[in-house]
N, C-alpha and C positions, 0 to 999 in steps of 0.2 A: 502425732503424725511423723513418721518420717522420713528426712526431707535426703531427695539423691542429687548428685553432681552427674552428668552425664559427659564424657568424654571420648570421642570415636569423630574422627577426620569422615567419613564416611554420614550423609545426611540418609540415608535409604537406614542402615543400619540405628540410628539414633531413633528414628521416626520407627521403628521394630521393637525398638527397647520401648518407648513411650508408650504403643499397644499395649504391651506386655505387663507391664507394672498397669497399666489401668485396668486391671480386672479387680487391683488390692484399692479398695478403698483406705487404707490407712499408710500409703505411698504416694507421696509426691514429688517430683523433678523439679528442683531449683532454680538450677540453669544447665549450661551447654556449651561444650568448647570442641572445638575440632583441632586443639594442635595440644604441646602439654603448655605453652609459654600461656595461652589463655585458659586456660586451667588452672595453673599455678594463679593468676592474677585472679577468679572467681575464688580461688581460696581460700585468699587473702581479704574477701571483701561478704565472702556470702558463708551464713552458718550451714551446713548441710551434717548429716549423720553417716553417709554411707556415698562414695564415689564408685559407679562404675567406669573402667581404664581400659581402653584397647590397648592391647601390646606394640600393633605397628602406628604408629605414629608419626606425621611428616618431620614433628623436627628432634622429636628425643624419644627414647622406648619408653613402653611403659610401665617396664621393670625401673628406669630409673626416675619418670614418675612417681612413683608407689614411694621412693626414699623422701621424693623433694615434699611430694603432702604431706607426709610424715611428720617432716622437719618444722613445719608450719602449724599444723593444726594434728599435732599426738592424738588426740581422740576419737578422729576421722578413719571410718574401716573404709579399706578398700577392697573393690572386685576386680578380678580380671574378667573382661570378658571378650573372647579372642575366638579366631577361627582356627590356629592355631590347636592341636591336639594337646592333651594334659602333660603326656611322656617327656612334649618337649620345654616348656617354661613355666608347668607349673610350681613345679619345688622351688624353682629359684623365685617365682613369685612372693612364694609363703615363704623364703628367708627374707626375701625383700621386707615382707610386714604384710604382704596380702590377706587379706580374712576369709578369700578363698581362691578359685579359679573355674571359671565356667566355658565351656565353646557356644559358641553364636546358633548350634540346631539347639541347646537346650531350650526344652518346652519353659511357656511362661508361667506355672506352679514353682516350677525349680528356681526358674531366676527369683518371683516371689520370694519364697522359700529363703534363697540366701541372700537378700536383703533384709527379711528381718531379724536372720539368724546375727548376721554379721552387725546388725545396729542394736541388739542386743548383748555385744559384745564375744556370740562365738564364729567359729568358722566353718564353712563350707566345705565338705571335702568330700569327693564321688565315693563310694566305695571300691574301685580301681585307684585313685590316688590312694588313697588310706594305705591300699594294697602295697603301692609304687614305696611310699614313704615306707614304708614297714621292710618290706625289701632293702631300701637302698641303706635303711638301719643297719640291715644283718649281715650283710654282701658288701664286697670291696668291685665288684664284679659291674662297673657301670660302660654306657657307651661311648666311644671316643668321644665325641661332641659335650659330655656332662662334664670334661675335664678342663671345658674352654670356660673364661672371667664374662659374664654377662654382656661385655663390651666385644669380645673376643666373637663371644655365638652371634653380635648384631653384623660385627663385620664379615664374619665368613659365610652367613645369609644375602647380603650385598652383590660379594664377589660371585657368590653359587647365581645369583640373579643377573649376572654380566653385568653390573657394573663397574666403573673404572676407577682405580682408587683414587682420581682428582674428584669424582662425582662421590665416591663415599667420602671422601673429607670434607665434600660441601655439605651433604646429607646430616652428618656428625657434629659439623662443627669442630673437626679437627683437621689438623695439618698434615699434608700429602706424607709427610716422614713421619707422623705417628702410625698412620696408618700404615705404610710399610713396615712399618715395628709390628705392629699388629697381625699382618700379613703374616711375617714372618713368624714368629710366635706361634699361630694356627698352625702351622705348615708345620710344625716343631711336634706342637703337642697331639697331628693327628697321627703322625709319622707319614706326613706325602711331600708331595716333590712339586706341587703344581694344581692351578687354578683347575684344571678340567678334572682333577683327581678333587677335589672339595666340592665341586658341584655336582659329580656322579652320588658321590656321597650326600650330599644333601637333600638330593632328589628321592634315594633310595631308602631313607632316613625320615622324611616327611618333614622338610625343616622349613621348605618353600611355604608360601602362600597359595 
């Protein structure tokens, strides 16, 4: 049997994934966290073979997620499974240690499918990612936004979202001057001048929710 962690703030979306994996009889759900802090503590207490991880999450992403199980339980594959398009977090997912990346229309054969690819020990990967990887091998030619630290793409997601950088240090758990650093930084490596210029961009780019 093998056995998944489910992880998604969202209770409509977990109760989606649980339909889904119940057409595999040789799949069963664990448990359930809605933040990563209670994720990280079912980790630590419950054997599971395979996590699926939403990327937005209330208090940490799910890219840095995907390091912290890691770090806890090495043998633990993880999934992304996001609303999110591939273009934008899945490579940094599969650096992160991802075993694959899925969006939330994927049909419930696929997500089967790569649950038991990934507790088998391979990985998931569309034939457009394949494609994307393969590319971004051969080519120096990426989008500004690929050029931002995993930290960098949550906060200029935030700001493109109007939020205030007091409310993204609460959000982060960072301080009002990191993130101005941060701020800054972005604005550096997209070559813009300002908050309205990051959020046309991100709009335009598919980077929102």
């Amino acid at each position: 049997m093998i056995t998944v962690l489910l992880v998604d703030d969202h209770l409509i979306a977990r109760s989606g994934v649980r339909l889904m994996l119940g057409i595999a009889d040789d799949i069963t759900i664990v448990g359930e966290a809605e933040t990563a802090r209670d994720a990280l503590l079912l980790a630590e207490k419950a054997n599971f073979d395979v996590a699926i991880v939403d990327i937005a999450l209330p208090d940490r992403s799910g890219l840095e997620l995907i390091k912290l199980i890691k770090s806890r339980n090495p043998k633990a594959a993880i999934l992304i499974l996001s609303m999110y398009a591939e273009d934008i977090y899945a490579v940094r997912a599969l650096r992160a240690g991802a075993s694959g990346y899925l969006t939330k229309n994927s049909p419930a054969p696929t997500l089967v499918a790569a649950v038991r690819k990934a507790a088998s020990g391979g990985k998931h990967l569309s034939p457009t990612l394949v494609d994307r990887v393969a590319d971004m091998a051969n080519s120096g030619d990426q989008p500004p936004h690929a050029l931002l630290s995993d930290r960098e793409l949550e906060v200029l997601r935030h700001i493109a979202e109007g939020a205030s950088l007091v409310r993204i240090a609460d959000l982060l758990h960072l301080s009002p001057h990191t993130v101005t650093t941060y701020r800054a930084r972005i604005l550096e490596k997209m070559g813009m001048a300002s908050n309205v210029e990051l959020a046309r961009y991100a709009f335009e780019n598919d980077l929102l929710a």
